[in-house]
PDB file of N, CA, C, O and CB in Angstrom:
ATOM      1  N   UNK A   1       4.971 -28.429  20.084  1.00  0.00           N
ATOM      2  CA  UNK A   1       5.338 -27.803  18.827  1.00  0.00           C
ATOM      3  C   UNK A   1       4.914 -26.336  18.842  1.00  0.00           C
ATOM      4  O   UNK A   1       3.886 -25.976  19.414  1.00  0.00           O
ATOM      5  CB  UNK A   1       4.695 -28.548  17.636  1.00  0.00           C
ATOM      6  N   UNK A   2       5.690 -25.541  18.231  1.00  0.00           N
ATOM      7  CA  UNK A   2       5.422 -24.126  18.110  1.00  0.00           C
ATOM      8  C   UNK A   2       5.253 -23.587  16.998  1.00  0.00           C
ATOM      9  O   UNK A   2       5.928 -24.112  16.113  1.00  0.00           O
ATOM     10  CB  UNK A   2       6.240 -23.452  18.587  1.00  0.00           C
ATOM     11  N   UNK A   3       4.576 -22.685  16.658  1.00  0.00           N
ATOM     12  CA  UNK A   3       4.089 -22.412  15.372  1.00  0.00           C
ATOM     13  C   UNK A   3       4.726 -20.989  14.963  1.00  0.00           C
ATOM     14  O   UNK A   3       4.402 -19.944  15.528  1.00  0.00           O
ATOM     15  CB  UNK A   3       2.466 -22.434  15.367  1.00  0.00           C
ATOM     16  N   UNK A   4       5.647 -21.060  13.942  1.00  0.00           N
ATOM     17  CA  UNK A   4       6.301 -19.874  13.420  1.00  0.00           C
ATOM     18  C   UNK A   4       5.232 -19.112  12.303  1.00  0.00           C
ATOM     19  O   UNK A   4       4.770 -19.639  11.291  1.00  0.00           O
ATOM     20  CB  UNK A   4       7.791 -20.364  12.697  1.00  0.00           C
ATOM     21  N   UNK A   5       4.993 -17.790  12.768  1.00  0.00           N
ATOM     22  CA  UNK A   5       4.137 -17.140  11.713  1.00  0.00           C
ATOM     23  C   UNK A   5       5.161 -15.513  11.185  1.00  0.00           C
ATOM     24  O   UNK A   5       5.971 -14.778  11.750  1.00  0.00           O
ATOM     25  CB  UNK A   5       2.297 -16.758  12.599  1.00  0.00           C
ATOM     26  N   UNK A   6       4.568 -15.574   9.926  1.00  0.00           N
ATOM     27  CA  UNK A   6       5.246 -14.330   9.410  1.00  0.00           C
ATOM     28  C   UNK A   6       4.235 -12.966  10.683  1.00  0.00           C
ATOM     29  O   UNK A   6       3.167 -12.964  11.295  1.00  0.00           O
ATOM     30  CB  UNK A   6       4.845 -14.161   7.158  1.00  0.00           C
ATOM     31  N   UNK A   7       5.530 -11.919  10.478  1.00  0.00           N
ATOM     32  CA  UNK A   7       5.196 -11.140  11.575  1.00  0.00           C
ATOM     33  C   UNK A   7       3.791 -10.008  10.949  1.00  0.00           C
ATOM     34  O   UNK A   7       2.899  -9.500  11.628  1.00  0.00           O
ATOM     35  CB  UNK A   7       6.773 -10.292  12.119  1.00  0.00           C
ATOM     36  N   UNK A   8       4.027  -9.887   9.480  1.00  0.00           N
ATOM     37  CA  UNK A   8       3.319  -8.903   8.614  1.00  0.00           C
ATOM     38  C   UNK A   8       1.841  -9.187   8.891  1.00  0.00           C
ATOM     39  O   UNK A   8       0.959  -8.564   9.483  1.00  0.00           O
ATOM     40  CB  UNK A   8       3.700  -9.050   7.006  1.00  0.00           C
ATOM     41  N   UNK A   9       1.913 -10.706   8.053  1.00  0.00           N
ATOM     42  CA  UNK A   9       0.081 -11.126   8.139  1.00  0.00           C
ATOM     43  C   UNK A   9       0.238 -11.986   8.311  1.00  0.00           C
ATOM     44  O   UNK A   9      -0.139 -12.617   7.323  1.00  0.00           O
ATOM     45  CB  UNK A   9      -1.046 -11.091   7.138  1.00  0.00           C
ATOM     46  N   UNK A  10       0.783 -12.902   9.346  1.00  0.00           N
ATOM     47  CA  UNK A  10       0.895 -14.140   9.988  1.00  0.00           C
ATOM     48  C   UNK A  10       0.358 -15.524   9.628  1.00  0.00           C
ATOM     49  O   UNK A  10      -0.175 -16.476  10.198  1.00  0.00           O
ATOM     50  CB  UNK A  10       0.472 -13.918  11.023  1.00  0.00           C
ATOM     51  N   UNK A  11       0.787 -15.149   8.324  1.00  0.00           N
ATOM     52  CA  UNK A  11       0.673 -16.941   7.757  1.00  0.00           C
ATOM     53  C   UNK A  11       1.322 -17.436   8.515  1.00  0.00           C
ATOM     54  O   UNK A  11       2.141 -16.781   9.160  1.00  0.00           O
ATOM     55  CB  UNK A  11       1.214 -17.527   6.314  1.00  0.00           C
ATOM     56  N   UNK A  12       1.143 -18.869   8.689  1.00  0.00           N
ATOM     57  CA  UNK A  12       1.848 -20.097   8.874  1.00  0.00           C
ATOM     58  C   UNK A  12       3.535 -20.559   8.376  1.00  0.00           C
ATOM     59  O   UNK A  12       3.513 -21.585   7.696  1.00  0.00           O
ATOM     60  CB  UNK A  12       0.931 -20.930   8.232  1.00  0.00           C
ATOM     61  N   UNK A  13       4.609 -20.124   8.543  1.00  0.00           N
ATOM     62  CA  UNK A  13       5.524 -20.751   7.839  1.00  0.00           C
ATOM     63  C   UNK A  13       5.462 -22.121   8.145  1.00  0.00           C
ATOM     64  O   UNK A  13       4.867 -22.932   7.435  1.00  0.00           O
ATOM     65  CB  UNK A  13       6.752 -20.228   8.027  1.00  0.00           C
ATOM     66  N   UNK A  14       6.293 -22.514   9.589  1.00  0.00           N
ATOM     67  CA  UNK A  14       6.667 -23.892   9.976  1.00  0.00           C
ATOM     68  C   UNK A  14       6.318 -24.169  11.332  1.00  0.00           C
ATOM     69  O   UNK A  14       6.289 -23.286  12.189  1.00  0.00           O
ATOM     70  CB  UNK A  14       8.094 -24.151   9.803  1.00  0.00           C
ATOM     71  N   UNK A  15       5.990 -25.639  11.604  1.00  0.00           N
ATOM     72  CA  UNK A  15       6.271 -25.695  12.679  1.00  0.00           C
ATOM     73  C   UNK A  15       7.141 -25.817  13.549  1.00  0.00           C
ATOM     74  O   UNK A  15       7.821 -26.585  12.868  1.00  0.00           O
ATOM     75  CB  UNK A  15       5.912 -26.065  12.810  1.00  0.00           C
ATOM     76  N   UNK A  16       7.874 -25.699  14.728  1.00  0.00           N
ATOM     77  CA  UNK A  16       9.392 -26.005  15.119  1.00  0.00           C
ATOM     78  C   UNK A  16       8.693 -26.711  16.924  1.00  0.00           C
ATOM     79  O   UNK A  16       7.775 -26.580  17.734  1.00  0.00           O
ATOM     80  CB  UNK A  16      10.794 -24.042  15.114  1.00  0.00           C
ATOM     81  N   UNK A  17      10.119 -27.556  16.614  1.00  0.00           N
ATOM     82  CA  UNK A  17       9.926 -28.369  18.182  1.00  0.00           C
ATOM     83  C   UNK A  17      10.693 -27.313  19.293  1.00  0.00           C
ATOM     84  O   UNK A  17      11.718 -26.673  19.054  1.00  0.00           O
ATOM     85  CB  UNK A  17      10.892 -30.228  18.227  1.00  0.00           C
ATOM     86  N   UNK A  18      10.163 -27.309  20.166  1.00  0.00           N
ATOM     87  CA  UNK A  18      10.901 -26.384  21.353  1.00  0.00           C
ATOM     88  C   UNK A  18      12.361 -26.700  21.585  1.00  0.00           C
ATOM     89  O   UNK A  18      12.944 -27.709  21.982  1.00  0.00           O
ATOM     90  CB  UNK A  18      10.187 -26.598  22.824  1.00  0.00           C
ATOM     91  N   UNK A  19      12.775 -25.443  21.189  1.00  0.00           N
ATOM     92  CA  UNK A  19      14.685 -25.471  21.294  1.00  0.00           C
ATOM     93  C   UNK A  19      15.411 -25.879  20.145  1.00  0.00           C
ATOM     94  O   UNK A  19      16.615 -26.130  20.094  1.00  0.00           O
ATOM     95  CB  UNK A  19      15.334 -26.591  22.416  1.00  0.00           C
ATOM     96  N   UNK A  20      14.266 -25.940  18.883  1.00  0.00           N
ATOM     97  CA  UNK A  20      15.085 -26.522  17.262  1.00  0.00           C
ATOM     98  C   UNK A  20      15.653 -25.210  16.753  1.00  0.00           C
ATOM     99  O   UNK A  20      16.575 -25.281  15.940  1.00  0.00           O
ATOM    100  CB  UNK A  20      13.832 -27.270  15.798  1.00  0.00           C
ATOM    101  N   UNK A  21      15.201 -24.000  17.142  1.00  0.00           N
ATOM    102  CA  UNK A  21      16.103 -23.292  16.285  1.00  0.00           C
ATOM    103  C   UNK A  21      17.142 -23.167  16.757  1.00  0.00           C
ATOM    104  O   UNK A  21      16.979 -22.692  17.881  1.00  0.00           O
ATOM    105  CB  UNK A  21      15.795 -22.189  15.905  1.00  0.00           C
ATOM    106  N   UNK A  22      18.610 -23.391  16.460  1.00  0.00           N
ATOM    107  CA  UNK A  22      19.793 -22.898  16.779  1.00  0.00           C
ATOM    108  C   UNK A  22      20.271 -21.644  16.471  1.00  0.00           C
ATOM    109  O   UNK A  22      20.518 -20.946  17.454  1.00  0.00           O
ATOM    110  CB  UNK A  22      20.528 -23.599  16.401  1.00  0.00           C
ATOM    111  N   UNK A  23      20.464 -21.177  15.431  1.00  0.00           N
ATOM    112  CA  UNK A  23      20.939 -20.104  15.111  1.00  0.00           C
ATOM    113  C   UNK A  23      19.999 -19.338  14.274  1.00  0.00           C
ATOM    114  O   UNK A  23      18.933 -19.836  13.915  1.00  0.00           O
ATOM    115  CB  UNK A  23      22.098 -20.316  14.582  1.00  0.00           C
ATOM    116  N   UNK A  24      20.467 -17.778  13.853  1.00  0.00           N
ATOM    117  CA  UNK A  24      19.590 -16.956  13.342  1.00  0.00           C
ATOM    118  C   UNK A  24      19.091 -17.968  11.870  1.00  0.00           C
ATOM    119  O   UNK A  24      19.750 -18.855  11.330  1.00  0.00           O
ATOM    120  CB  UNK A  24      20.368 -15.337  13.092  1.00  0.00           C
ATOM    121  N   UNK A  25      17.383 -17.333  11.413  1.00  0.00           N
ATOM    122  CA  UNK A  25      16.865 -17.532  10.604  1.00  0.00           C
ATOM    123  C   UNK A  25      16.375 -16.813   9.790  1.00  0.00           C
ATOM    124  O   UNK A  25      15.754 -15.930  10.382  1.00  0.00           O
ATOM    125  CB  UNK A  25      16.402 -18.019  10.860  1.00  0.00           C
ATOM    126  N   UNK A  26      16.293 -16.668   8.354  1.00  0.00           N
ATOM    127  CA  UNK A  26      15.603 -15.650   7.795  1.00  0.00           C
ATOM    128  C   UNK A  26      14.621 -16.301   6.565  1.00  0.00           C
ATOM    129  O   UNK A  26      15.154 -16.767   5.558  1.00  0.00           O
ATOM    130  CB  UNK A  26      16.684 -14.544   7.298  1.00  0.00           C
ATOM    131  N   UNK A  27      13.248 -16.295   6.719  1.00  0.00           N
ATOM    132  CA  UNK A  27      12.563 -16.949   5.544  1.00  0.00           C
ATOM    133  C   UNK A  27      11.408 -15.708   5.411  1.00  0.00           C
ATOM    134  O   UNK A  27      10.804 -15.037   6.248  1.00  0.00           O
ATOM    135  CB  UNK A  27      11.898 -18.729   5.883  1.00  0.00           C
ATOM    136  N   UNK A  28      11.413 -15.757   3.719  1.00  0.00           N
ATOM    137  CA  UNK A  28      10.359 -15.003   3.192  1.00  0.00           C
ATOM    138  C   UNK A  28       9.268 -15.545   3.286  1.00  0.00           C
ATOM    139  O   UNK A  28       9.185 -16.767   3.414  1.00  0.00           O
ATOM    140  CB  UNK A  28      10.475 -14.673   2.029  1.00  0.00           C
ATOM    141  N   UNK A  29       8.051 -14.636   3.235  1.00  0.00           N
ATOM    142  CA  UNK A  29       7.373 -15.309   3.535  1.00  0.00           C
ATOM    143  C   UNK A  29       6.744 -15.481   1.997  1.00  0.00           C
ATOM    144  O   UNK A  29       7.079 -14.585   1.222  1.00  0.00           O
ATOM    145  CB  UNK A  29       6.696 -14.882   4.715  1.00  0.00           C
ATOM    146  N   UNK A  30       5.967 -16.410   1.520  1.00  0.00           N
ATOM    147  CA  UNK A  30       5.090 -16.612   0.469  1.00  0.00           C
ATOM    148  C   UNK A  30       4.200 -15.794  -0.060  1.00  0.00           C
ATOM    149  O   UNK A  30       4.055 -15.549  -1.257  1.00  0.00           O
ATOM    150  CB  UNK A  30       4.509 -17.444   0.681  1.00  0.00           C
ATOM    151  N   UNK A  31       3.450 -15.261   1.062  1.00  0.00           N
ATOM    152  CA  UNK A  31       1.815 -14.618   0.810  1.00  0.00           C
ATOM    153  C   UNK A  31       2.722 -13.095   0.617  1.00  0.00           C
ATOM    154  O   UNK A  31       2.967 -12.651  -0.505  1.00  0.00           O
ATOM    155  CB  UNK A  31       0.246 -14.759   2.562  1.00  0.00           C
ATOM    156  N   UNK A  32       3.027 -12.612   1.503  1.00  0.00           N
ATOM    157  CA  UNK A  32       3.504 -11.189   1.430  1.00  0.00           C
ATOM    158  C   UNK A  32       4.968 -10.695   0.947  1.00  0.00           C
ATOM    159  O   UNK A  32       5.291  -9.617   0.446  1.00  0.00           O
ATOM    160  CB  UNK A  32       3.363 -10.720   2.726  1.00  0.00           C
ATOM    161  N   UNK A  33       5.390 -11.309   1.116  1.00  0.00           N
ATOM    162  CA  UNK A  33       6.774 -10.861   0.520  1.00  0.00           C
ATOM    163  C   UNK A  33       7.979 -10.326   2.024  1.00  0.00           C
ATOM    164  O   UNK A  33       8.946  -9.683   1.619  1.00  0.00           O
ATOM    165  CB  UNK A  33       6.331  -9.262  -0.749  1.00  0.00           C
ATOM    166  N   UNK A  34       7.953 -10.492   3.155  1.00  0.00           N
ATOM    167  CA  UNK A  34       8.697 -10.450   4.038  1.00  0.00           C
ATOM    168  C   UNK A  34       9.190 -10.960   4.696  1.00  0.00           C
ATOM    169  O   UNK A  34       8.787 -11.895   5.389  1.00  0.00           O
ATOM    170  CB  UNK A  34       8.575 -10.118   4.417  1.00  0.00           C
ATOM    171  N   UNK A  35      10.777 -10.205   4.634  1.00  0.00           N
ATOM    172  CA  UNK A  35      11.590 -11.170   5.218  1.00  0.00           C
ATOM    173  C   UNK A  35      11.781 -11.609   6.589  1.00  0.00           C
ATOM    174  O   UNK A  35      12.657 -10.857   7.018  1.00  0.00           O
ATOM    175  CB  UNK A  35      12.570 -10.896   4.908  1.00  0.00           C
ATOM    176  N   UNK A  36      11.384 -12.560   7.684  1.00  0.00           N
ATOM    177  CA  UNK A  36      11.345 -12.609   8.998  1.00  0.00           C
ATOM    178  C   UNK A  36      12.168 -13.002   9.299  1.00  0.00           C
ATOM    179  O   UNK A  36      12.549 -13.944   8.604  1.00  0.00           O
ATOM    180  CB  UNK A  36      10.585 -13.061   9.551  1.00  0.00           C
ATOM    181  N   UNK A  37      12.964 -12.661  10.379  1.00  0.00           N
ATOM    182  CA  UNK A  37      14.377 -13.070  11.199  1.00  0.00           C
ATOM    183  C   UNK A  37      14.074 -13.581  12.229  1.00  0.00           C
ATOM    184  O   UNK A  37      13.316 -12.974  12.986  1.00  0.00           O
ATOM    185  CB  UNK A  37      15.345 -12.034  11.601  1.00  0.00           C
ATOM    186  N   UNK A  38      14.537 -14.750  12.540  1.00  0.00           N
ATOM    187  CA  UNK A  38      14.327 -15.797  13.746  1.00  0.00           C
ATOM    188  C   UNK A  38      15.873 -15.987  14.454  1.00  0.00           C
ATOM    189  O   UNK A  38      16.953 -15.911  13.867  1.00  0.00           O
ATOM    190  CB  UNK A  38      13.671 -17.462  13.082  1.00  0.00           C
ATOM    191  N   UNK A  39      15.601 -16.294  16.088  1.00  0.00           N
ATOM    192  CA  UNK A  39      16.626 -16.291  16.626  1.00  0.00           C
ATOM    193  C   UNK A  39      16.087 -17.442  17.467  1.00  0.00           C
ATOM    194  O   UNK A  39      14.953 -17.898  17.318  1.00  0.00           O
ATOM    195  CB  UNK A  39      17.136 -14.996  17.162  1.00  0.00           C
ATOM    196  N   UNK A  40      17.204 -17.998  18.595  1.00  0.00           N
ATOM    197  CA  UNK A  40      16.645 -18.719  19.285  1.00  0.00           C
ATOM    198  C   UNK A  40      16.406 -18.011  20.484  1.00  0.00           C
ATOM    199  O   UNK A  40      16.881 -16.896  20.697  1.00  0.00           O
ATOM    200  CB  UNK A  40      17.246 -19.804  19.359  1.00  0.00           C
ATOM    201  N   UNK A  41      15.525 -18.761  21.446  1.00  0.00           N
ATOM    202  CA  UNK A  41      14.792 -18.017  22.365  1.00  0.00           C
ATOM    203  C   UNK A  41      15.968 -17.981  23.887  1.00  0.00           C
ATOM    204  O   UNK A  41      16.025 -17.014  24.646  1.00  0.00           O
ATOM    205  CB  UNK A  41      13.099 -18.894  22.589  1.00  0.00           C
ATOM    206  N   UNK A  42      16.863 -19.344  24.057  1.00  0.00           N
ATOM    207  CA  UNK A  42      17.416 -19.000  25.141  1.00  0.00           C
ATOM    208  C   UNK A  42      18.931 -19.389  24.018  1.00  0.00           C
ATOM    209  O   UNK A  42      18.970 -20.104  23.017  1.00  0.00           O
ATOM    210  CB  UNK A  42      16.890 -19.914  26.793  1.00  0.00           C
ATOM    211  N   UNK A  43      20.393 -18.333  24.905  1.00  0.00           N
ATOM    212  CA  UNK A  43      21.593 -18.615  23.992  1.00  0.00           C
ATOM    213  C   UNK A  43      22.090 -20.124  24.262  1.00  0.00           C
ATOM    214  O   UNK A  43      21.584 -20.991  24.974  1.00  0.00           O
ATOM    215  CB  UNK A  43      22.853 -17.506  24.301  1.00  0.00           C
ATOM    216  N   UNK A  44      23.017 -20.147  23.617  1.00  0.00           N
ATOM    217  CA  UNK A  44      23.662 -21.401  23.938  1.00  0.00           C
ATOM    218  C   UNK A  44      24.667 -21.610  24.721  1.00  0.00           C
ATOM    219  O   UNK A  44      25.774 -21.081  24.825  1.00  0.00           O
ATOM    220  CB  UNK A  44      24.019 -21.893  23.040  1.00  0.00           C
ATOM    221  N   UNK A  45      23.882 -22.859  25.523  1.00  0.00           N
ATOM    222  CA  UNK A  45      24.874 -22.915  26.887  1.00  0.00           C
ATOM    223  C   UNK A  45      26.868 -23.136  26.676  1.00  0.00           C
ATOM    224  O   UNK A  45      27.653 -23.043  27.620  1.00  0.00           O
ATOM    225  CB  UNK A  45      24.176 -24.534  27.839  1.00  0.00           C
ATOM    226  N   UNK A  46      27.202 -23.381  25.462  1.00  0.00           N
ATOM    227  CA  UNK A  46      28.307 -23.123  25.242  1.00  0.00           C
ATOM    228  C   UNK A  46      29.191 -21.647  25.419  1.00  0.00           C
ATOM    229  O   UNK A  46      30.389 -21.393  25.297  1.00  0.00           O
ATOM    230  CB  UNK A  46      28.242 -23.548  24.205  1.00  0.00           C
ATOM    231  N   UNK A  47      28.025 -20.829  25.758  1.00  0.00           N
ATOM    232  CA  UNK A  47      28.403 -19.659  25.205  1.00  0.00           C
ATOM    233  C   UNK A  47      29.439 -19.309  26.621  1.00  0.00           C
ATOM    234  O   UNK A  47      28.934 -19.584  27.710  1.00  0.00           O
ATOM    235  CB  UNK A  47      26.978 -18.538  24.754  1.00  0.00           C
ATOM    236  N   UNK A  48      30.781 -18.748  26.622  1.00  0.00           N
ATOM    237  CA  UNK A  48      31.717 -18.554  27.170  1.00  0.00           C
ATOM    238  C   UNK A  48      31.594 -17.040  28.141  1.00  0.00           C
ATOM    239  O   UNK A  48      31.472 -15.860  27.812  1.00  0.00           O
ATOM    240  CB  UNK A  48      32.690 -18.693  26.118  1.00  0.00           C
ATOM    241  N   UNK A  49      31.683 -17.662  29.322  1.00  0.00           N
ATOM    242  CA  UNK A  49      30.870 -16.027  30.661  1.00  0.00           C
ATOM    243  C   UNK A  49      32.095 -15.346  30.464  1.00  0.00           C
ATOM    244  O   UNK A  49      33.260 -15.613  30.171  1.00  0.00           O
ATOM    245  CB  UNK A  49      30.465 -16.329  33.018  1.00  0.00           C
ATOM    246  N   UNK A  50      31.305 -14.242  30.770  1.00  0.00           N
ATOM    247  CA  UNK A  50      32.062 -12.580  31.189  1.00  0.00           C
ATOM    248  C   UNK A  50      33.164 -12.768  32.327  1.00  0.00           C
ATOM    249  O   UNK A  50      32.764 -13.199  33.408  1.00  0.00           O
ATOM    250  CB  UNK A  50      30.748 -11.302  31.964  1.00  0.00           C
ATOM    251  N   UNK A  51      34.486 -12.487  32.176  1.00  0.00           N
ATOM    252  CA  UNK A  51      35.259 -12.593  33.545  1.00  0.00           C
ATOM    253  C   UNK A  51      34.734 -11.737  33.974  1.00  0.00           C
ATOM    254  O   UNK A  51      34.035 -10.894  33.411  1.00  0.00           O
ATOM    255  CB  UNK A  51      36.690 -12.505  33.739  1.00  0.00           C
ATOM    256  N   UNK A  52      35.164 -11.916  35.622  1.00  0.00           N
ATOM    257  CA  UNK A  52      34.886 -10.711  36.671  1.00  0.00           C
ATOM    258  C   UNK A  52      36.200  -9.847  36.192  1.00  0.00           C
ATOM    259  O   UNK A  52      37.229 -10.161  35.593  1.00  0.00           O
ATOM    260  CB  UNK A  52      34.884 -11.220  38.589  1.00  0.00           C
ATOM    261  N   UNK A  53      35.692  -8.613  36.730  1.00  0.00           N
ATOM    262  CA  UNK A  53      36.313  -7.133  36.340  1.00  0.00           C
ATOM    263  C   UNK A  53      37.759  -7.317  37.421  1.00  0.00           C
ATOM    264  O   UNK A  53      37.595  -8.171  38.292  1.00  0.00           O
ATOM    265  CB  UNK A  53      34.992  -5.474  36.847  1.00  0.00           C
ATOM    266  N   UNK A  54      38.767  -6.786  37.429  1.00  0.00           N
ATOM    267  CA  UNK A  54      39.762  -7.244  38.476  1.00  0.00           C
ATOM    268  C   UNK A  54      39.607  -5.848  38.950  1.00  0.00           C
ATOM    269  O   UNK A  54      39.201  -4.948  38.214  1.00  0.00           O
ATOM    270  CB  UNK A  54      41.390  -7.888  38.046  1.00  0.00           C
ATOM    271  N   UNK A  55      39.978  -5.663  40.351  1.00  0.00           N
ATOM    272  CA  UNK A  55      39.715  -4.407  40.925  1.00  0.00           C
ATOM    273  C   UNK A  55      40.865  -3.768  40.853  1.00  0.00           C
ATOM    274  O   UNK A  55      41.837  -4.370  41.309  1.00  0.00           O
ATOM    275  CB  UNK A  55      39.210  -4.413  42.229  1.00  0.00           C
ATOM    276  N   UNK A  56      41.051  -2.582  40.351  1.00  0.00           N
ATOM    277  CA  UNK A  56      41.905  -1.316  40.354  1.00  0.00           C
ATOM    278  C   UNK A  56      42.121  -0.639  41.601  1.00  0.00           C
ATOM    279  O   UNK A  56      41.381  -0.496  42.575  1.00  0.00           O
ATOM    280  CB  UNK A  56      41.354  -0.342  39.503  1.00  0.00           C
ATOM    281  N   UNK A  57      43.465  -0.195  41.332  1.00  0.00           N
ATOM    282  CA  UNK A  57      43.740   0.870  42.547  1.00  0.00           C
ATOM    283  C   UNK A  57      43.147   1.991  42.272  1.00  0.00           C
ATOM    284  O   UNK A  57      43.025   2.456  41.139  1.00  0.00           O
ATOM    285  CB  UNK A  57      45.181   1.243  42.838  1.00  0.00           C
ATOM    286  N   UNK A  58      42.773   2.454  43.235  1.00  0.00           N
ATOM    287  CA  UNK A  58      42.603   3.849  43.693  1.00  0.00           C
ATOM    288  C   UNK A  58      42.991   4.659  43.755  1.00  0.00           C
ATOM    289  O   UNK A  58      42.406   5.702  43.461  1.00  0.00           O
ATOM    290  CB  UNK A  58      42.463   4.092  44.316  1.00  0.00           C
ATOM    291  N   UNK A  59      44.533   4.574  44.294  1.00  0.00           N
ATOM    292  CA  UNK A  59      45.568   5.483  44.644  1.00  0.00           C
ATOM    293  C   UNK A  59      46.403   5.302  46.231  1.00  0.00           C
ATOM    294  O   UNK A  59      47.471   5.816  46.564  1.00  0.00           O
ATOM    295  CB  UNK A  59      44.827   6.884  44.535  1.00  0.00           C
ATOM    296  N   UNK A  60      45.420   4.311  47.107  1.00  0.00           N
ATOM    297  CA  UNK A  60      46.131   3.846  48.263  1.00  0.00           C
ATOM    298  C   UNK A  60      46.666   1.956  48.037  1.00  0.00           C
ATOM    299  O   UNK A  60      46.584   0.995  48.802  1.00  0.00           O
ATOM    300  CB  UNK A  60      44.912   4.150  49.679  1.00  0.00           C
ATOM    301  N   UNK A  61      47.027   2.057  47.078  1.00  0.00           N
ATOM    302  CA  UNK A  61      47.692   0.784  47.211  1.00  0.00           C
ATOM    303  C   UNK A  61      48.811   0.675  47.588  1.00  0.00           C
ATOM    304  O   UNK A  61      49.617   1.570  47.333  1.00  0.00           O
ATOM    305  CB  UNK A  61      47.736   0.180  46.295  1.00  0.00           C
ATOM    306  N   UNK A  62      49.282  -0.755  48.497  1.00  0.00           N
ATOM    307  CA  UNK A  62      50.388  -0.653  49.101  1.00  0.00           C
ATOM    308  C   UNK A  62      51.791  -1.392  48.489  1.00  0.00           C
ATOM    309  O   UNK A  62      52.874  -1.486  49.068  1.00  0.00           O
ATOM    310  CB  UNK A  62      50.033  -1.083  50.335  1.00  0.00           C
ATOM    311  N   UNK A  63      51.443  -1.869  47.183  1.00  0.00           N
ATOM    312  CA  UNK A  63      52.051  -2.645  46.692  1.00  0.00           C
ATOM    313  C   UNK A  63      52.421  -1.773  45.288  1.00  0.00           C
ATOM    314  O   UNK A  63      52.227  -2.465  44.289  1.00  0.00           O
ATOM    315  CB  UNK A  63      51.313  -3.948  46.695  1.00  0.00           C
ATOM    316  N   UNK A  64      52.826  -0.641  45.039  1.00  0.00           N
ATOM    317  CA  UNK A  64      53.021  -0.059  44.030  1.00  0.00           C
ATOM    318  C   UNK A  64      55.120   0.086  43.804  1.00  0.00           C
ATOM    319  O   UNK A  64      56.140  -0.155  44.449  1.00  0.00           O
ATOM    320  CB  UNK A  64      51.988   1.402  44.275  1.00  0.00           C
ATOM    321  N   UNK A  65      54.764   0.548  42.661  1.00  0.00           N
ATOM    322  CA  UNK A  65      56.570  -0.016  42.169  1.00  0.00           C
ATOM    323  C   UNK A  65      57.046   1.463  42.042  1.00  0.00           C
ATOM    324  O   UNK A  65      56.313   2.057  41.251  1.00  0.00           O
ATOM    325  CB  UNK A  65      56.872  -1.132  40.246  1.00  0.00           C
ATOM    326  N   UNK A  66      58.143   2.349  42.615  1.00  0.00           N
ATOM    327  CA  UNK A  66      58.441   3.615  41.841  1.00  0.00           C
ATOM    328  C   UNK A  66      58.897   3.629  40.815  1.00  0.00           C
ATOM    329  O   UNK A  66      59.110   4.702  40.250  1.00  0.00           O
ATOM    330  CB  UNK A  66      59.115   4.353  42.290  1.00  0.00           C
TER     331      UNK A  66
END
């Protein structure tokens, strides 16, 4: 278990099990009045990869159209 504390004066909010947060979070805190933003620590493996870049000509390509 991991222990979420406000960032200001680090009360205690909650505890969280490793990998429960999914998406962004925002809770005030009680004692001080600030708002803390929580994210999760690794993205989600759903998350859809970067294509590779396709390579451009240069100017010596041999396959060009007039």
């Amino acid at each position: 278990m991991q222990e979420i504390r406000c960032g200001s004066c680090r009360r205690l909010l909650f505890k969280a099990a490793e990998r429960a947060i999914a998406d962004v979070i925002e809770l005030k805190c009680p004692r001080c009045g600030t708002l803390n933003s929580l994210r999760p620590f690794e993205p989600f493996s759903e998350r859809q990869e970067r294509r590779p870049l396709e390579k451009t000509c240069s100017g010596n390509c041999s396959n060009k159209t007039p």
